[in-house]
C-alpha positions in Angstrom: -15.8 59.7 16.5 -18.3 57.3 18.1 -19.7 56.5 14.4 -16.1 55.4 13.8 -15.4 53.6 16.5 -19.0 51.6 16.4 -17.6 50.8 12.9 -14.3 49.5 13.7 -15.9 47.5 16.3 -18.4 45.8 14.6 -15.9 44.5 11.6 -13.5 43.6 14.5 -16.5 41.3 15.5 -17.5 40.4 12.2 -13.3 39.7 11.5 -13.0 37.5 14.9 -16.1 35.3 13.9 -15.1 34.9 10.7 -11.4 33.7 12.4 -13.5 31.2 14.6 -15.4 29.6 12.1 -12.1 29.2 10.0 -10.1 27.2 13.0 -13.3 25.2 13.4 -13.2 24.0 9.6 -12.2 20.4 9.3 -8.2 20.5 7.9 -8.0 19.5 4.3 -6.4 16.3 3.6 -4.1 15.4 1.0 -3.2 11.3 0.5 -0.1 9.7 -1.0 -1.2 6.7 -2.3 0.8 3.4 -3.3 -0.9 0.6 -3.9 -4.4 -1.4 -2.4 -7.7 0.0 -1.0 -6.4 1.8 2.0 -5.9 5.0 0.2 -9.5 4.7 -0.6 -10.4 3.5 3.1 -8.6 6.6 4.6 -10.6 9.0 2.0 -14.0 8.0 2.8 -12.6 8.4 6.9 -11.7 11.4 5.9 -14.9 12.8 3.8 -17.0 11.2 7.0 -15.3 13.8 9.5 -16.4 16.7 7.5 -12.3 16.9 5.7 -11.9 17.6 1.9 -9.9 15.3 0.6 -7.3 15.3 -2.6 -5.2 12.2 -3.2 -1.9 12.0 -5.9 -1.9 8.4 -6.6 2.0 7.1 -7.3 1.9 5.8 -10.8 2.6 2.4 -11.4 1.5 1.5 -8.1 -1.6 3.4 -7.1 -5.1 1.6 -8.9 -6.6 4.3 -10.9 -9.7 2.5 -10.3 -9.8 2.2 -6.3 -9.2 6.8 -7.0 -11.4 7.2 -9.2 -14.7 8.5 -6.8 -12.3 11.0 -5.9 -10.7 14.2 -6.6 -7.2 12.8 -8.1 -4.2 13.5 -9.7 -1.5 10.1 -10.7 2.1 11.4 -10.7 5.2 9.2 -10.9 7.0 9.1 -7.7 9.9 11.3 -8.9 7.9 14.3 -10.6 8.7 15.9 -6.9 7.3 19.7 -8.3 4.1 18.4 -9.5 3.3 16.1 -6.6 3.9 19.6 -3.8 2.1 21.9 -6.8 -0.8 19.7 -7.1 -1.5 19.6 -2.6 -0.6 23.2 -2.7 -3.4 23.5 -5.4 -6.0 21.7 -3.7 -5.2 23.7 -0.1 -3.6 20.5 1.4 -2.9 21.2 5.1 -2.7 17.6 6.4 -0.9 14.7 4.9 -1.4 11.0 4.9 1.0 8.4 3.1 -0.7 5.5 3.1 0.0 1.6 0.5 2.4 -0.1 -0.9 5.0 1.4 -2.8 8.0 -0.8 -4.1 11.3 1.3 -3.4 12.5 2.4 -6.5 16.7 2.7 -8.0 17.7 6.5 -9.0 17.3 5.5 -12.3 13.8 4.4 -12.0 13.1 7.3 -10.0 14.2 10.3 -12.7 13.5 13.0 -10.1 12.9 16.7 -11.7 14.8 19.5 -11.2 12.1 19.8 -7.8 12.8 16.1 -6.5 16.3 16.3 -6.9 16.8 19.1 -4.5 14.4 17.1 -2.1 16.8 14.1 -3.0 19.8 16.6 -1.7 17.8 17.2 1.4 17.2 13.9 1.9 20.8 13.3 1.5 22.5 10.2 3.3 18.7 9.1 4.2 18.2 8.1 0.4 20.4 5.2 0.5 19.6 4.0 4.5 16.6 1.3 5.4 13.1 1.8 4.5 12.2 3.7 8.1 15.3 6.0 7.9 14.1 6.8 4.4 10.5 7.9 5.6 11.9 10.1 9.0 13.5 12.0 6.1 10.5 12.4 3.5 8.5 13.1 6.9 11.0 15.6 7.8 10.9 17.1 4.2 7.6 17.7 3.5 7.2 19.1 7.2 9.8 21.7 6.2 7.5 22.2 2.8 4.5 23.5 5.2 2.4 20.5 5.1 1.7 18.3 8.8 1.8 14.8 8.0 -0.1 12.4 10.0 -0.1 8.5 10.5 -3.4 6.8 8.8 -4.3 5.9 12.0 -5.7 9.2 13.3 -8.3 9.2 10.3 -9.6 6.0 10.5 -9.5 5.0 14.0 -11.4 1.7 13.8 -8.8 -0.3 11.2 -6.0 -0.1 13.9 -5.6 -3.1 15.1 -6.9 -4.0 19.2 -5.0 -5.9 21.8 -5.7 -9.4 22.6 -7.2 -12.6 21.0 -9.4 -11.9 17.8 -10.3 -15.5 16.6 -11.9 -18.9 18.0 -9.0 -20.3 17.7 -6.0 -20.1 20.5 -2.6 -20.6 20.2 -1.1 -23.1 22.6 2.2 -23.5 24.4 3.9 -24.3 21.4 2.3 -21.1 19.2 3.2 -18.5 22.5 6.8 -19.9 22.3 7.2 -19.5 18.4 5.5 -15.7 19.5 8.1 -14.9 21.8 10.9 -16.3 19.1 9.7 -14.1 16.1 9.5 -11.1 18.6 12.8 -11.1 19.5 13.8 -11.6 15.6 11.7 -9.1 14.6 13.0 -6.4 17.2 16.6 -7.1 15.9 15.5 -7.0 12.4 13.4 -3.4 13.0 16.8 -2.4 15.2 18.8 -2.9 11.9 16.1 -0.8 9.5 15.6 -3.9 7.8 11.6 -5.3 8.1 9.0 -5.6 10.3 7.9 -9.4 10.1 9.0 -12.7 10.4 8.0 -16.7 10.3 8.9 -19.3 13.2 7.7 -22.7 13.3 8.8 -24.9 16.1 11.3 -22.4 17.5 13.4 -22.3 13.8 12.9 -19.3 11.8 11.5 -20.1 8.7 11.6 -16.4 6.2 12.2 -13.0 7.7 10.9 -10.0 6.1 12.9 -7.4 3.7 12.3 -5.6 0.7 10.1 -8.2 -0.4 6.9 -7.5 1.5 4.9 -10.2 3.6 3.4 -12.0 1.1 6.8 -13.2 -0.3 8.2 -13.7 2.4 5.2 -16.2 3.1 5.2 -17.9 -0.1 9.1 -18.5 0.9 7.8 -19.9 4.0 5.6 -21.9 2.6 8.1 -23.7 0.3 10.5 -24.1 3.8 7.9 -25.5 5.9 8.6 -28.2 8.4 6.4 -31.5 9.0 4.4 -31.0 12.0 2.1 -28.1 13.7 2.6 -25.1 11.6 4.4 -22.0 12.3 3.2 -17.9 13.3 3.5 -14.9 11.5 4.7 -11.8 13.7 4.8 -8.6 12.3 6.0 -5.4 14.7 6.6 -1.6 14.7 10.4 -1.1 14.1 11.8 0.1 17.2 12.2 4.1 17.4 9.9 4.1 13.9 7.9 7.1 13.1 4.2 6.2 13.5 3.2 8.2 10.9 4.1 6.8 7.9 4.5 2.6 6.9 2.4 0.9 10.0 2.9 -3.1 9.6 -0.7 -4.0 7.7 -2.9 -6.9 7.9 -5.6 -7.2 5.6 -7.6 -10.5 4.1 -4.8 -11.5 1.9 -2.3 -12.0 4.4 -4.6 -13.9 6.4 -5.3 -16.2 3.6 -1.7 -16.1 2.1 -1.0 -17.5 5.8 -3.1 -20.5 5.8 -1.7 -21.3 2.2 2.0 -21.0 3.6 0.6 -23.7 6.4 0.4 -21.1 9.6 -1.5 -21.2 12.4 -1.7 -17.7 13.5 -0.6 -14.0 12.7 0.3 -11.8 15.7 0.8 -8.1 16.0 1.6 -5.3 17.4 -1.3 -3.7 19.3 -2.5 -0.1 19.0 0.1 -0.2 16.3 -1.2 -2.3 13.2 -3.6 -1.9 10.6 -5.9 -4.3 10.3 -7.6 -3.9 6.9 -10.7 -4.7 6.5 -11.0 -6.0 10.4 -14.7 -8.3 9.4 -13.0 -9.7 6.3 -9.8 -10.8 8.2 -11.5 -12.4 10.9 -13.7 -14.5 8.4 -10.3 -15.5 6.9 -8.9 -16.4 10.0 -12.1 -18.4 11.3 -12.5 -19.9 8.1 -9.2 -21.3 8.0 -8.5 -21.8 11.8 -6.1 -19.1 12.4 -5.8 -17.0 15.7 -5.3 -13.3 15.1 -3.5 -11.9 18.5 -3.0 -8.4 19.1 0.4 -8.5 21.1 0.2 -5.8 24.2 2.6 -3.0 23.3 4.0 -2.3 26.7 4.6 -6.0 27.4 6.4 -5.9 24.0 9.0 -3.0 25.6 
């Protein structure tokens, strides 16, 4: 009897050490990837903590080339099955959705069998603004078993700090044209609509839509007024889900700024990404831009 019992205790403590080292193991990651380097960016974050990672790049909008040092799959965005097989296959615990994807029509999109159930539980969602869209894909793949997390909690050093960046300041003129896009870009994000917009001199040149940033700042550009140039203010959408679609800066705004005549970008603190963070501030000195993290709680 003691011979038994010495057994069942000793794979009790073998079983409860084995149970310790497996909630100490790093969650595996899994990354939906649209479009740019940030896919790649959150990878390498990822594979530095100790995570595995697996990423299914969206065809026709995530580079096969930025995925190819890792483990990969490219599925089109409406091959719903696949896309849950394939993270279920490579023991996906964690999710990130990270670059841009252009929001396709129901046509476009020809779902499977798989994604048109998902479309069903999506329901009214499908057809609402870009952030009520996400809430629901969030909610969805939640419900699927998978925990999905904002970009930000892997690679903590690309979100974006509070404060002035740049050698160069904004003036009375740039803080008023701050305080203008903000309260445009609040009632834009209260409306689902976008998270950016352009104000020189007090008039609002572009706001942001589908379109993205960079067209909306080769429309302001074309609309520019004579005299001191206008800012760039890009904000969280009030009420958004942080975990998905975080306004982005990287070089190429910076420098699609300066061509649209701008003389600074501010942003949401503790709330943007800033790609690249070196890069951009080279761009920004370079052209004499001011970057200016915008504090969140003075923004609410």
């Amino acid at each position: 009897m003691g011979k038994t019992d010495g057994g069942c205790n000793k794979r009790v403590g073998l079983t409860g050490h084995a149970m310790k080292n497996q909630t100490q193991m790093p969650r595996r990651l899994g990354i939906i990837a649209g479009g740019g380097l940030l896919p790649a960016k959150v990878a390498t974050a990822a594979r530095a903590a100790g995570r595995g990672v697996f990423i299914v790049g969206l065809e026709g909008f995530a580079d096969p080339v930025v995925l190819t040092p890792w483990p990969h799959e490219i599925l089109r965005l409406g091959a719903a099955a696949r896309i849950i097989a394939a993270l279920r296959e490579h023991q996906c615990q964690d999710l990130v959705m990270i670059g841009p994807v252009r929001r396709p029509s129901l046509l476009d999109l020809r779902p499977d069998a798989e994604g048109a159930k998902l479309l069903a539980r999506i329901g009214r969602a499908a057809f609402a603004g870009d952030d009520g869209l996400l809430a629901a894909v969030i909610r969805v793949l939640t419900e699927e078993g998978f925990r999905i997390i904002g970009a930000q909690e892997i690679m903590r050093e690309a979100v974006a700090p509070g404060g002035l960046l740049t050698r160069a300041t904004p003036d009375a003129q740039a803080m008023a044209d701050v305080h203008r896009g903000v309260q445009v870009v609040r009632l834009l994000g209260s409306a689902d609509v976008g998270q950016g917009c352009v104000v020189q001199q007090g008039l609002v040149l572009a706001v942001e839509a589908i379109e993205g940033t960079d067209a909306m700042l080769a429309r302001a550009g074309a609309l520019r007024r004579d005299g001191i140039g206008g800012i760039l203010v890009k904000l969280v959408k009030p009420g958004q889900d942080k975990r998905a679609d975080l306004p982005t800066i990287g070089p190429d705004t910076v420098r699609n700024a300066a061509a649209a005549g701008l003389r600074g970008l501010a942003f949401e603190a503790q709330a943007t990404i800033l790609a690249e963070r070196e890069a951009c501030l080279a761009a920004a000195d370079a052209a004499g831009l001011f970057l200016l993290g915008l504090d969140p709680e003075t923004l609410s």
